[in-house]
PALUMDREN-870513 format. One record per residue (C-alpha): residue number from 1; x, y, z. Coordinates in pm, 1 decimal, always signed. Layout:
N
[pt NUM; [X; Y; Z]]
...
//
This chain:
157
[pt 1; [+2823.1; +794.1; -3298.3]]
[pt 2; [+3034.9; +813.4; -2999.2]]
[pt 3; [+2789.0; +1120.5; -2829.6]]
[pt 4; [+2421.0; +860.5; -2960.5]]
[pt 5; [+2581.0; +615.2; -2722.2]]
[pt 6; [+2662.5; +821.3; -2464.7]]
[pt 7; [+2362.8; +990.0; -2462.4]]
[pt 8; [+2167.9; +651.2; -2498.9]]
[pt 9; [+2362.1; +510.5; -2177.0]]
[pt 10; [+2269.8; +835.8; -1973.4]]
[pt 11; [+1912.2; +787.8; -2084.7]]
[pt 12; [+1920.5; +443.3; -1983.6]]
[pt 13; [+1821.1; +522.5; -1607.6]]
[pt 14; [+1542.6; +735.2; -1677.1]]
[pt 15; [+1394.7; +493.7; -1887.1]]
[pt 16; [+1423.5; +190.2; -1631.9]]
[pt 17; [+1249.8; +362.3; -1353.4]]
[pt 18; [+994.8; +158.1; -1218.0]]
[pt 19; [+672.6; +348.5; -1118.5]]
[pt 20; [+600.0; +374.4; -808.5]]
[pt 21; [+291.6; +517.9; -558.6]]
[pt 22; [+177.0; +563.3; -219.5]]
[pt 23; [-152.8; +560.8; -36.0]]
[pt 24; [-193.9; +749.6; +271.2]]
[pt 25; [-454.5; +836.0; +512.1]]
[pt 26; [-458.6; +1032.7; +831.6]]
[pt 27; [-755.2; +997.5; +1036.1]]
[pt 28; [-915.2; +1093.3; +1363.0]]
[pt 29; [-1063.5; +796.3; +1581.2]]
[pt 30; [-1327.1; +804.9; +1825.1]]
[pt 31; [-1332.0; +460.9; +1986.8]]
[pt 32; [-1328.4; +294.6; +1673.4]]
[pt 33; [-1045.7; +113.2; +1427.5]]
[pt 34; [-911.3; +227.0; +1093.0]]
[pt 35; [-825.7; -38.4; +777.6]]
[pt 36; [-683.6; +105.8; +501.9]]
[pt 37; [-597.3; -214.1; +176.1]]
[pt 38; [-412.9; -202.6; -109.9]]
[pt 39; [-578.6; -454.9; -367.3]]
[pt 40; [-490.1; -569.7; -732.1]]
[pt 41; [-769.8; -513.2; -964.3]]
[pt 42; [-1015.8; -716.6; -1146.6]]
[pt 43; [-1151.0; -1068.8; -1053.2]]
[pt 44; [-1003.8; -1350.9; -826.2]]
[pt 45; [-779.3; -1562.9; -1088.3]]
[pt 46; [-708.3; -1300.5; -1312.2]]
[pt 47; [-387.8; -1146.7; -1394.9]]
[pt 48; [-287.3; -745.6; -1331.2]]
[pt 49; [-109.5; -625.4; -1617.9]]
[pt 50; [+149.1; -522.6; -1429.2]]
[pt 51; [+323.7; -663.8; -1113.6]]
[pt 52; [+259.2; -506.7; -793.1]]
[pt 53; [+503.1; -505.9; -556.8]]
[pt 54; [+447.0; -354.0; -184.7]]
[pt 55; [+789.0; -185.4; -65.6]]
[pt 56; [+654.5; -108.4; +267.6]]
[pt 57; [+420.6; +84.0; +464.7]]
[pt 58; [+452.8; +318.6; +837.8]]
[pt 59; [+222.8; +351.3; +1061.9]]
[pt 60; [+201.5; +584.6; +1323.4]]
[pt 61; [-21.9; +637.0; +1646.7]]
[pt 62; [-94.1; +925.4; +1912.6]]
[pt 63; [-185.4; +686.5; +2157.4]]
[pt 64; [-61.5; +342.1; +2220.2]]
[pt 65; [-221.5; +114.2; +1995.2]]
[pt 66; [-159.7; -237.6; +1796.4]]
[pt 67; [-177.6; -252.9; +1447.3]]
[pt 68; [-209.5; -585.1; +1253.0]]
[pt 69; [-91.8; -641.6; +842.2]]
[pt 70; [-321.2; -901.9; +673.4]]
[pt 71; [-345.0; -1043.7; +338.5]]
[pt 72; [-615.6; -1180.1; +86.9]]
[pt 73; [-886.8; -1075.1; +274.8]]
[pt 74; [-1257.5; -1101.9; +42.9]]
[pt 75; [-1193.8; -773.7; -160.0]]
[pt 76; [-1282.8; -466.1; -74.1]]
[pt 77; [-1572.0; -228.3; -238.4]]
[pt 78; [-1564.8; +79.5; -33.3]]
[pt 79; [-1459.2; +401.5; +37.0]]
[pt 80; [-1156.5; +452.0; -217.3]]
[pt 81; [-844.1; +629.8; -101.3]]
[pt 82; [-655.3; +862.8; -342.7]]
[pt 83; [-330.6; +675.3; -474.9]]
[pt 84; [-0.7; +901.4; -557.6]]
[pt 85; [+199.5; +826.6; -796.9]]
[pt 86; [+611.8; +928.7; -682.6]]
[pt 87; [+632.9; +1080.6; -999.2]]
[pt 88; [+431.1; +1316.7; -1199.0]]
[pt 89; [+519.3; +1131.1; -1507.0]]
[pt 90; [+396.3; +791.2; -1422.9]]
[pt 91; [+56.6; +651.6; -1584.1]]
[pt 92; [-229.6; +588.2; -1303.6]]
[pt 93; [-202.7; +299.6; -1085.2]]
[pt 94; [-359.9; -14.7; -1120.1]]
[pt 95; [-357.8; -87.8; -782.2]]
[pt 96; [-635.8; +75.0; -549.2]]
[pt 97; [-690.6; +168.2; -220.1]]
[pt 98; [-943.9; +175.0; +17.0]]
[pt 99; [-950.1; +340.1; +369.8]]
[pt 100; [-1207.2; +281.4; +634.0]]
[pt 101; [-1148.7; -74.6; +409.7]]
[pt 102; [-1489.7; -293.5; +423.5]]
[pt 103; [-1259.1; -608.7; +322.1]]
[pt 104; [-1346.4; -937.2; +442.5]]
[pt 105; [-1206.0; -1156.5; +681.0]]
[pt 106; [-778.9; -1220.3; +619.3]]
[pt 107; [-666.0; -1581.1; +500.7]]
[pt 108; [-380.0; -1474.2; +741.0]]
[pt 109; [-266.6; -1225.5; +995.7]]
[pt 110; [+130.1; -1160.0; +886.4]]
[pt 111; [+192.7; -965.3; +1192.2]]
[pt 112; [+81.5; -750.6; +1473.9]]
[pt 113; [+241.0; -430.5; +1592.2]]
[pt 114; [+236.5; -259.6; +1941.9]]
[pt 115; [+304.5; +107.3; +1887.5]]
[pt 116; [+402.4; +338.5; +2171.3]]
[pt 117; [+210.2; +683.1; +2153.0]]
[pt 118; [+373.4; +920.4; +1899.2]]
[pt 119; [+563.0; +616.9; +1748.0]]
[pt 120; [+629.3; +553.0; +1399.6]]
[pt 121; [+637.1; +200.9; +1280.3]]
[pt 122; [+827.5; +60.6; +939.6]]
[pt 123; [+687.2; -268.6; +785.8]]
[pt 124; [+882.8; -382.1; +528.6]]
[pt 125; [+713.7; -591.3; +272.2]]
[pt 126; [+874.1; -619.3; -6.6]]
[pt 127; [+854.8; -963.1; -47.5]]
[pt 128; [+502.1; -921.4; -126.4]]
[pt 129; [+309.7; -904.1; -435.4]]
[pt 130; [-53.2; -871.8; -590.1]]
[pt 131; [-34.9; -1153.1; -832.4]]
[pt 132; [-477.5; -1182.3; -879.7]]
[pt 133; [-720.8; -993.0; -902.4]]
[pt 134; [-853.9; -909.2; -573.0]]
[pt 135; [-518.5; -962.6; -354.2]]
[pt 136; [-480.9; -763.7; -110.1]]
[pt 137; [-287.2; -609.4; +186.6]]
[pt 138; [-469.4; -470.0; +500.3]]
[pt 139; [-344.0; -260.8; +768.6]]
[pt 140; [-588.5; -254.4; +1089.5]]
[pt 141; [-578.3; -73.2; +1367.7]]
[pt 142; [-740.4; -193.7; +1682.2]]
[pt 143; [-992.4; +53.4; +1846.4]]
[pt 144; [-816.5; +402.9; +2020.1]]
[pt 145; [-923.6; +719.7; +2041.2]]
[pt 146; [-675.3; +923.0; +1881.4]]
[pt 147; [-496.4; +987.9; +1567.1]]
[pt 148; [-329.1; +746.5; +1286.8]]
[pt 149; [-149.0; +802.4; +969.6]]
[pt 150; [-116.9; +519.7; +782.1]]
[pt 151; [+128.0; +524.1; +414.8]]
[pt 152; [+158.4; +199.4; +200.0]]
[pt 153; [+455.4; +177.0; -76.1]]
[pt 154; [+419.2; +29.7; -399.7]]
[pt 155; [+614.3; -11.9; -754.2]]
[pt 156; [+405.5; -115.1; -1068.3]]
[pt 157; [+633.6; -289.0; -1383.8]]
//
């Protein structure tokens, strides 16, 4: 009895992971601006099954450039991005990406980011989630000529 609890308490962790993914893109500019957008799933005022919470996302430029993080934009349709689960055992995401993003114009600009050339920049956002169907997240460059790698951060419970 003794070793079914022990073994049941070292279990324990393994079992209370919380799944969690990444998004990233790397892409070459030519006078132009990259988006990339996580989104929730599904139609405005419905629920995901699971709660999506960002943990953060990087960004970093070869030449100077100013990046902007904005939410709730009108959902995006186009160009989907590969999503990465952490772990080969977690199921599929819920949430999807979308690079060269088509979403619509932001409810709100969070903030804005200068970023030296060759700088990498940390957001942190874990304070937000994907509570509806067609929330989303939206990292936007302005227009360079150069190259930017963009990763978002995720958990799924």
């Amino acid at each position: 009895m003794k070793r079914l609890l022990l073994l049941l308490a070292l279990a324990l962790p393994l079992v209370a992971q919380t799944p969690s993914y990444t998004a990233t893109k790397t892409t070459t500019l030519s006078s132009a601006a990259e988006a990339i957008t996580i989104q929730a799933p599904g139609a405005a005022g419905t629920r995901p099954t699971k709660l999506i919470t960002l943990t953060g996302a990087s960004v970093n430029c070869s030449v100077a450039c100013t990046v902007t993080v904005e939410r709730d934009g009108t959902a995006a349709t186009t160009t989907a991005l590969t999503v990465s689960p952490l772990d080969y055992h977690y199921p599929a995401a819920q949430a999807v990406a979308f690079s060269a993003s088509n979403v619509g114009s932001a409810t709100a600009t969070l903030a804005s980011y200068p970023i030296v050339a060759g700088a990498t920049v940390l957001i942190a956002l874990s304070t937000k989630q994907l509570l509806s169907g067609g929330d989303n997240l939206t990292i936007r460059t302005n227009s360079i000529t150069g190259t930017v790698v963009i990763n978002f951060a995720w958990t799924e419970k």
